[in-house]
N, C-alpha and C positions, 0 to 999 in steps of 0.2 A: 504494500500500500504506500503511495505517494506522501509526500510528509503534509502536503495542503490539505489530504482528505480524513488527516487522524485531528482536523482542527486547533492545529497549533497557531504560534504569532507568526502572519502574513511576512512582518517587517524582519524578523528573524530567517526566514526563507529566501526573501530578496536580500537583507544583509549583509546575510551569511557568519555573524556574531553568534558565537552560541556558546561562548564562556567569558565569567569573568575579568581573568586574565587577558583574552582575548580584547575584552572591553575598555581594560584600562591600556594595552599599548595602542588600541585607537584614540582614547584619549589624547594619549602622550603625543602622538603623532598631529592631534589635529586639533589640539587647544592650546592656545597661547597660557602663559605661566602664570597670570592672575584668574582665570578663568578653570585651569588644571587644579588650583589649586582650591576655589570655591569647592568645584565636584568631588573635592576628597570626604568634605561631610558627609557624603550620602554613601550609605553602605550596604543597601538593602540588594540582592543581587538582581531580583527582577528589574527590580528602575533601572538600574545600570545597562542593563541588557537592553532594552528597550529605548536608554537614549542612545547609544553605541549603536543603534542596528537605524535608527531614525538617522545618524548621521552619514553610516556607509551608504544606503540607498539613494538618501534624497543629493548626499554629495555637498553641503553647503560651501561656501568658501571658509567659512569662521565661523564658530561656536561661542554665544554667551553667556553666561548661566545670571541666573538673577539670582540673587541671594535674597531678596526681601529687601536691601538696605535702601537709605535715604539714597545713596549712590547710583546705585543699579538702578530706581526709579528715574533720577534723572538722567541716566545712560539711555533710557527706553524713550521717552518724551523727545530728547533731541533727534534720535537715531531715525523717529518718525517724521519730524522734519526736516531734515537732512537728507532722506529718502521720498520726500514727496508726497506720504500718504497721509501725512495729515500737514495744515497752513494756520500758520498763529495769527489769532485775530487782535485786534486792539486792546479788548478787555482781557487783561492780565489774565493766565493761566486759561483760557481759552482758545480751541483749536477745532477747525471746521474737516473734514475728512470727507471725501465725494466716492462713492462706488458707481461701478461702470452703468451707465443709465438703462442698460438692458437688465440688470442685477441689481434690483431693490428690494428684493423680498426674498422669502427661502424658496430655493431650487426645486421642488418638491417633485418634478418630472426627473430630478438627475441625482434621486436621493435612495437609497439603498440599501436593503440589510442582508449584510454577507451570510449564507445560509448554508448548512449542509442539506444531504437530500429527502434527510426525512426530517426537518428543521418548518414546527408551524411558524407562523406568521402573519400577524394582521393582514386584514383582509382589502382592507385601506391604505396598505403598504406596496412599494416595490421590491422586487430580492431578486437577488445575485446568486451564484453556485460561485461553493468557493472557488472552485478553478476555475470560473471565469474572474472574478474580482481579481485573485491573484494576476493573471493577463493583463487587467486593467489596471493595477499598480505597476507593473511592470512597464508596462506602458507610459502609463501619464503621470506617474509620480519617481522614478528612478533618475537622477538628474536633477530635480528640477527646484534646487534650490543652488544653483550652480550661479552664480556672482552676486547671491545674499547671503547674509549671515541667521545664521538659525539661533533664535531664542528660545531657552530653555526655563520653563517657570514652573513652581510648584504649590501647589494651591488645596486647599479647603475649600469644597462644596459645603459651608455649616459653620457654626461658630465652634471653635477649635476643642474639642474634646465630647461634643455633643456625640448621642448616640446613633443620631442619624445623618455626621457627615460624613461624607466621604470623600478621601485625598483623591486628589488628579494631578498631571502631568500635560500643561501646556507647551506642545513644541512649533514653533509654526517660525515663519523667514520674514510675515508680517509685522514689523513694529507697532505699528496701528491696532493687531488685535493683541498684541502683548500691551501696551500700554492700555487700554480697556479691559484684559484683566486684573491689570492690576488694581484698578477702581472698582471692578464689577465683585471679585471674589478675595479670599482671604490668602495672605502669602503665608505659608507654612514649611519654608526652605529651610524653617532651624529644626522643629520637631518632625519634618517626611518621615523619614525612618518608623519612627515612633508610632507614628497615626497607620503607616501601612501594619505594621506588624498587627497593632491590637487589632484593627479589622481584617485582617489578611487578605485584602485587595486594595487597588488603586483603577482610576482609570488614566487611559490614555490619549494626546486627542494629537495628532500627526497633519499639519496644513501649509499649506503653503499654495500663493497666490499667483505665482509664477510669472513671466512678463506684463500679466492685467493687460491685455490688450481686450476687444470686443471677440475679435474672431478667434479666440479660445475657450470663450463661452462655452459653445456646444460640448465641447471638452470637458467642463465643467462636472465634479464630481463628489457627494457626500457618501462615505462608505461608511457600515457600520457594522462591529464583529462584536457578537454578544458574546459569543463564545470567552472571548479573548478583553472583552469592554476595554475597544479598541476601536475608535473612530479617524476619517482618516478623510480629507477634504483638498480640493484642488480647485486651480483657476477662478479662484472666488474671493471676494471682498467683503460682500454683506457680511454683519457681525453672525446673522444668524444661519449662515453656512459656514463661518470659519471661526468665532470664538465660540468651539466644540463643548467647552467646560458648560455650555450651558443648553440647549438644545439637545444636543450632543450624548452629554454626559445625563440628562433630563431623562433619556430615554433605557438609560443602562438602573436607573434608580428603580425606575416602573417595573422593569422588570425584576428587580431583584425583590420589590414590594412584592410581587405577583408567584414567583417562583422558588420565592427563599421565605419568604417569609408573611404568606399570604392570609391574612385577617388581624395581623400585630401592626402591620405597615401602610404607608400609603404613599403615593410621591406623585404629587398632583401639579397642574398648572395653574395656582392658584397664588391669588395676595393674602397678606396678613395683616392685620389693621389691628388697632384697639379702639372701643366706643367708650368713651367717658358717659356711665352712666348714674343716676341718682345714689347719692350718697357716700359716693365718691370714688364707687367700685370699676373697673376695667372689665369690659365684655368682649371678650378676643373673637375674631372675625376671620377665617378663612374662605376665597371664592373665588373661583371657578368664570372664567370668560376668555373665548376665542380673543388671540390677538387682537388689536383693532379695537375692541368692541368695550371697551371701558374700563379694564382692571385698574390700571394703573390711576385714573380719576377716580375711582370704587375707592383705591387705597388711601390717596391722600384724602377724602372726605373723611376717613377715619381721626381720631383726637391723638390715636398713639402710633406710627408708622416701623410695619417690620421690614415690609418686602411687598413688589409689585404683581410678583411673576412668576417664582415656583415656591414649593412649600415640601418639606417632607414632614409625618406623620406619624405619631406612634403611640401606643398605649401605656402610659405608666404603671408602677408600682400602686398606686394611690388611683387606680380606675377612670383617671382623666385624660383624654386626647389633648398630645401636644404638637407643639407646630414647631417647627425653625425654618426658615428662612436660608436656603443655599448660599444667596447671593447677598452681598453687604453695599449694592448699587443699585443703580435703578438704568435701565436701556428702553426711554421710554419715548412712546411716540407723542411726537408734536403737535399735530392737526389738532385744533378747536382749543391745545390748551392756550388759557388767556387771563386775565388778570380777575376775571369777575369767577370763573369755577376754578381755579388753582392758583388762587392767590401764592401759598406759599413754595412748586413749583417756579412762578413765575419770578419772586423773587431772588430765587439762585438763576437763574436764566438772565433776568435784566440785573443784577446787579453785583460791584465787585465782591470779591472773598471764597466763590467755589471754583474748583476746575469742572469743569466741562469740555467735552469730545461732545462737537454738532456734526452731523451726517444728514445730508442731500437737503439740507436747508438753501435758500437763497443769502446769499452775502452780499450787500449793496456796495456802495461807491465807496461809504465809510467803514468798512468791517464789521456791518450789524447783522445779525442775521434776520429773518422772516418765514414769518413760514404761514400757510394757509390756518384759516380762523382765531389768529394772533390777538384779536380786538383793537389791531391800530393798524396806521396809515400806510398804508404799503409804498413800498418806494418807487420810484420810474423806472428802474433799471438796477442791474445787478449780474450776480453768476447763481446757476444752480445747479441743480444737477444732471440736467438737459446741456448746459455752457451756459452763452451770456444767452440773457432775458430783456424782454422789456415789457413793460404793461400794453398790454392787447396785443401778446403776439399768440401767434396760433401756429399750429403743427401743417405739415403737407398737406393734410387732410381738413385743414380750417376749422379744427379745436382748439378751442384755448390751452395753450400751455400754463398749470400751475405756479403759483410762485415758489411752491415746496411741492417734494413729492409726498403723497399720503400718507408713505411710509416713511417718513424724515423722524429721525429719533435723535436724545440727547443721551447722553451718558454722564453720569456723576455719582459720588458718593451719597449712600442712606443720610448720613452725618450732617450732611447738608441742609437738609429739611428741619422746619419748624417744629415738627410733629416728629421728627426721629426719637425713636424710644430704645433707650437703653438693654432694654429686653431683648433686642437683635441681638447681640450678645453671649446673651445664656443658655448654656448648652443645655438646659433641661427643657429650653423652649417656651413656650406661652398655651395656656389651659384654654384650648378652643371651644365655645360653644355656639357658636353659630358658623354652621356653611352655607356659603350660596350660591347659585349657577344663574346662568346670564347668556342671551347673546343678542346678536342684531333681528330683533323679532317685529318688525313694522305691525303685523296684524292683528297678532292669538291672544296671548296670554297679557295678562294685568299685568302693574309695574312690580308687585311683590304679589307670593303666599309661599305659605308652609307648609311643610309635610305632618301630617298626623304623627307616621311612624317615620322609623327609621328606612321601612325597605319601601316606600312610598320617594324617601328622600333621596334611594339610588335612585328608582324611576325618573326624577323629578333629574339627576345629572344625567342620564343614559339619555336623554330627550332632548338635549338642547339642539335647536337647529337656529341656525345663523345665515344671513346676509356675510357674503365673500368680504374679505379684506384688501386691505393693498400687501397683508404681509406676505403671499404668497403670491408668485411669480403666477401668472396664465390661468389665476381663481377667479372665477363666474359666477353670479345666480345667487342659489341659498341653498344649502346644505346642511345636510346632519351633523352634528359636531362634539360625538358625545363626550358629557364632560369634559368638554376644552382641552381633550387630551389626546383626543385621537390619533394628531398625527402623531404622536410622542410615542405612542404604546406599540415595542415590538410583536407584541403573543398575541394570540387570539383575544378575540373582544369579549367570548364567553369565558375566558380564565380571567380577564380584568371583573366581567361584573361580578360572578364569582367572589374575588379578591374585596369586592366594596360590600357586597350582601354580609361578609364575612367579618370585615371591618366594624361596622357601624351597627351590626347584628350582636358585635362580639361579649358575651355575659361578664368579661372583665370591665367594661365601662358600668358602672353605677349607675344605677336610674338618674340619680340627682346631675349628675355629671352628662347626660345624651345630651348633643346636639340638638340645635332647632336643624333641620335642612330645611331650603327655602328657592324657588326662584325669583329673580329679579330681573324683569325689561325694563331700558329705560327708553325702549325706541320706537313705541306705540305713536303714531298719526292719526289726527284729526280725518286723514281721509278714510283710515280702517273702522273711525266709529261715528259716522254721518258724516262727514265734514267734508270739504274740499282741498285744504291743504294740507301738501304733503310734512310738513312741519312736525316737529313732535308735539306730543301732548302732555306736555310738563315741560321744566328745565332740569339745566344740569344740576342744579343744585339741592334739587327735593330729592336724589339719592342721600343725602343726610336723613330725612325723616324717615324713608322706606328703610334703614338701619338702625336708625331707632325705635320705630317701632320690631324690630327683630332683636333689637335688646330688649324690651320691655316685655315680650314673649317670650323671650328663653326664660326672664326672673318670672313667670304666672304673670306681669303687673297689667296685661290689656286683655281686651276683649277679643273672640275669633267669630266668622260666621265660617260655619262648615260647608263643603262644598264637594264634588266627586273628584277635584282636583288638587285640595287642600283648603289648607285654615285663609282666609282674606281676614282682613282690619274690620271695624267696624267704622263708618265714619267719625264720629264725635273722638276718637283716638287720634286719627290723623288731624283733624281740626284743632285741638290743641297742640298737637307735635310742630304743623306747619307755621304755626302762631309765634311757640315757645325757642323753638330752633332756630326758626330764619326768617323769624317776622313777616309772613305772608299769610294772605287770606289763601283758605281753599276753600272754594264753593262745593255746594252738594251737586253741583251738576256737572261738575269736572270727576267727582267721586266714580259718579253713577256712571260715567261715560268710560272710564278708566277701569275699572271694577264689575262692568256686567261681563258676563259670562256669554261671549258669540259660538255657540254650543256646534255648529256646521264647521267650524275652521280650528276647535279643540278637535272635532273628533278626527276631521279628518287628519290635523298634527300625528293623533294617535295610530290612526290606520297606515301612516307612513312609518309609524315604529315598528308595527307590527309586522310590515310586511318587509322591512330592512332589516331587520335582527333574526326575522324566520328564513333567513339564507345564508347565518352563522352557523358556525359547531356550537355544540352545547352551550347554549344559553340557559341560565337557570329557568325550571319554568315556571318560577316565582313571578319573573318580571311580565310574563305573558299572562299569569292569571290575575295581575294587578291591573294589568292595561285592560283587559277584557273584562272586568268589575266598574272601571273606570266608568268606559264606553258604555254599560248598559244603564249607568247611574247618569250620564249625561244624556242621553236616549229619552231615560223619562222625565227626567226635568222638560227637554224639551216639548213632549207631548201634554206636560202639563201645564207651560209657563211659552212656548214657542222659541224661535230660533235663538231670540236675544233673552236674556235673561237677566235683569236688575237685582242689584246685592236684596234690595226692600223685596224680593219675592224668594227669597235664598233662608230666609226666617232670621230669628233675632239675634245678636251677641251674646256670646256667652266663654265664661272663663275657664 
């Protein structure tokens, strides 16, 4: 048997490293003596193996290793302007970065999971045979770090001892995506050793951007080897094709929730918040939203800020579900954030004292950036991410060109933030009880409800279907999306729901301690409930009350009407929430328009689950006899109440 088909490391194959010794006189050979003598710290023999064999293939010219220090930081910052890939703007410690205007989103057509032959696989996934992947490394990655120098970083997925971080290993020829890790995740060059042994894994993530021309594009490739939790990317720039620790490494977490450890774990793509609620207590928030679609506003509306974008999960000693946060940054998109929904946001953006990496924003005459739904004056002219700009210019096709692309993101430290809570931090995490799922839903569902149970509150994630993003290269339409995870999840979709029936089911969580599960839209139109414009029906800002009230539900303190889809508010709870929060009137007829139940476009939501999950393997058939309870309970509402149904025929609140 060939050594590709016993599933060993790829990079060891093409390498050709396959001992320590071996490792360290590549070293000697191809490290300069400040840099030979950082990699002496690390002793673990795998890492070694694995940078040694990332260096014989890819071939760099020079080797840097980051050590963590203040030094090495600013070795990676200049090394990206000095190389092009990123341009210092006027406001201090600020720096704008442009990816190839074909390549704004992840790759998702040229994205991969390196598979043996009897290797399941989401369904919603692409895969490779190992021995073809192997061909296509050899291919398009052997070389191809040949007149860059390869950086070497060592990081923490978690705050540093926690029990659900896990070490990685960033190698890439990028200084752009090395200097974004080092904002986005934690540097753990002095204890690696340390943190691989007590977990007895690492991951790894191997990239490099190679000349970045357009016509390399197609060439363009994200590889991923569970086996080996070894990802491996080419000809790309986007962070979320090539700083792997996150994406990347996101998807080796899922699986090891699902496969190692499946009903103890979870590794979700989800924010972390805290709600300042009465009496002075903290009501930790985890939730669930396709790219695009609002997490990162979800989180800052929060009073305590942990994280935007992934969460890992797990059950205590003490029967409480707790959260930490991988990432200690935030890579967050731009569009619509502005002064009036992300005040605090916009203040590390406009003003001096944070670093920040801008990506495919517009940069005007004066080094400002812009970027669409900013809430100010946009300028005449500029560069973005198309080249130069001017206002009313249009494409060959006589569309307007953008003044940012959709996808335009900022990078900076948690720290930064007003709302940044110490708690990111601690390795025990933060005691969640409320989760919430979300996505770009124009028509179905209310802006909040709850799940009665728990296995009601997978249903309620297994369901999310969303309006496309710009995060994703050649995304159309609206789509299923379950749990905001989908694309993350290597394994079958019946081993994940599985893994959540199991979780959230689990008899080590305490009655007193379950989650509320809840969904949240906030992208209901006036035209889906009589109206003519396409506008939403609320503002950005009334997701503060829709979380408050899901704090005040998790402590017993509000009222519910029941419903075949869950718990809804009762009005006079939001009428003083809207009041008391954010000084706004809410009429009863905004309630009733937002809150009836259009029973024709729930069901059909339903019938489209039904018959997209009855062409998986083994689905529990839990999830099928809840959706089908559902559908008969919204059936007869309808034949009693007709198509549309108002909360005042739903009967009374109750606690």
């Amino acid at each position: 048997m060939e050594a590709w088909e016993k599933g060993i490391d790829l990079a060891r194959i093409i390498g050709g490293i396959d001992s320590v010794d071996a490792a360290k006189r590549l070293f000697r050979e191809r490290l300069d003596a400040p840099n030979l003598d950082k990699l002496r710290h690390i002793a673990t023999p795998a890492v070694l193996l694995k940078i040694a064999n990332a260096i014989a293939f890819c071939e760099p010219d020079g080797v840097f290793i980051n050590s963590g220090s203040a030094a090495d930081g600013r070795w990676l910052r200049q090394h990206a302007l000095d190389k092009g890939e990123e341009r210092a703007l006027p406001m201090p410690r600020h720096t704008i970065h442009f990816d190839l205007k074909e390549e704004q989103g992840r790759i998702i057509d040229r994205t991969f999971y390196i598979v043996d032959e009897d290797e399941i696989v989401s369904s919603l996934a692409l895969k490779l045979l190992r021995r073809e992947a192997l061909g296509e490394l050899r291919q398009k990655m052997a070389g191809i770090m040949k007149t860059h120098t390869m950086m070497v970083g060592f990081y923490m997925r978690g705050p540093i001892g926690s029990p659900a971080s896990n070490p990685a290993l960033e190698i890439t020829s990028s200084a752009y995506v090395s200097h974004s890790a080092e904002i986005l995740y934690r540097n753990a060059f002095a204890g690696f050793d340390g943190e691989v042994a007590q977990r007895g894994h690492f991951y790894t993530n191997i990239h490099s951007q190679g000349p970045n021309r357009p016509e390399d594009l197609p060439n363009a490739r994200v590889l991923m080897d569970r086996r080996d939790r070894t990802t491996y990317s080419c000809f790309c720039t986007y962070a979320g094709n090539t700083l792997l620790l996150k994406k990347g490494n996101h998807r080796f977490s899922v699986d090891k929730a699902v496969y190692e450890n499946r009903g103890e774990t979870l590794a979700e793509h989800m924010f972390i918040t805290g709600i300042n609620g009465p009496g002075g207590r903290i009501t930790w928030f985890t939730g669930a939203a396709p790219s695009g679609c609002g997490k990162t506003t979800t989180a800052m509306a929060g009073d305590r800020f942990v994280g935007d974008d992934l969460a890992q999960m797990w059950i205590n000693e003490d029967g409480e579900i707790r959260s930490i946060n991988p990432e200690c940054g935030i890579f967050g998109i731009l569009e619509d954030v502005n002064q009036e929904g992300d005040p605090s946001l916009m203040k590390c953006l406009r003003q001096p004292g944070t670093e920040v990496i801008w990506s495919n924003v517009l940069i005007d005459d004066q080094g400002v950036p812009h970027w669409t739904g900013n809430g100010e004056p946009p300028p005449e002219r500029g560069v973005n991410f198309q080249g130069p700009w001017h206002r009313g210019m249009v494409d060959p096709k006589g569309k307007p060109v953008p003044i940012s692309h959709p996808n335009a993101r900022c990078t900076l430290s948690s720290r930064a933030l007003h709302n940044y809570s110490d708690f990111s931090e601690d390795p025990a995490g933060v005691t969640t009880r409320v989760i919430t799922y979300s996505g770009r839903d124009s028509d179905t569902m209310p802006p909040v409800w709850a799940a009665r149970d728990p296995e009601l509150g997978v249903v309620i994630g297994a369901g999310i279907v969303s309006a496309a993003t710009a995060t994703e290269v050649g995304a159309k339409g609206v789509k299923r999306s379950p749990w905001a995870n989908a694309p993350f999840i290597p394994g079958s979709l019946g081993a994940y729901m599985d893994a959540q029936f199991r979780f959230f089911g689990n008899p080590r969580i305490l009655p007193a301690n379950r989650p509320v599960m809840a969904g949240l839209n906030y992208f209901l139109t006036h035209a889906a409930r009589g109206g003519e414009s396409s506008k939403l029906l609320g503002e950005k800002r009334d997701v503060k009350v829709w979380m408050a009230w899901l704090e005040r539900l998790a402590h017993g303190e509000v009222s519910v009407i029941e419903t075949p889809i869950g718990r809804l508010p009762v009005y006079e709870d939001l009428k003083n929430l809207f009041q008391s929060l954010i000084g706004k009137e809410y009429p009863r007829a905004l309630y009733d328009k937002q809150f009836a139940l259009y029973i024709d476009n729930i069901v059909a939501r339903l019938d489209l689950q039904v018959d997209a999950y009855g062409k998986e393997a083994d689905i529990p058939p839990r999830f099928f006899e809840i959706l089908k309870r559902q559908r008969a309970e919204l059936i007869a509402l309808r034949q009693r109440h007709g198509a549309v149904v108002a909360p005042d025929q739903l009967g009374a609140g109750s606690r």
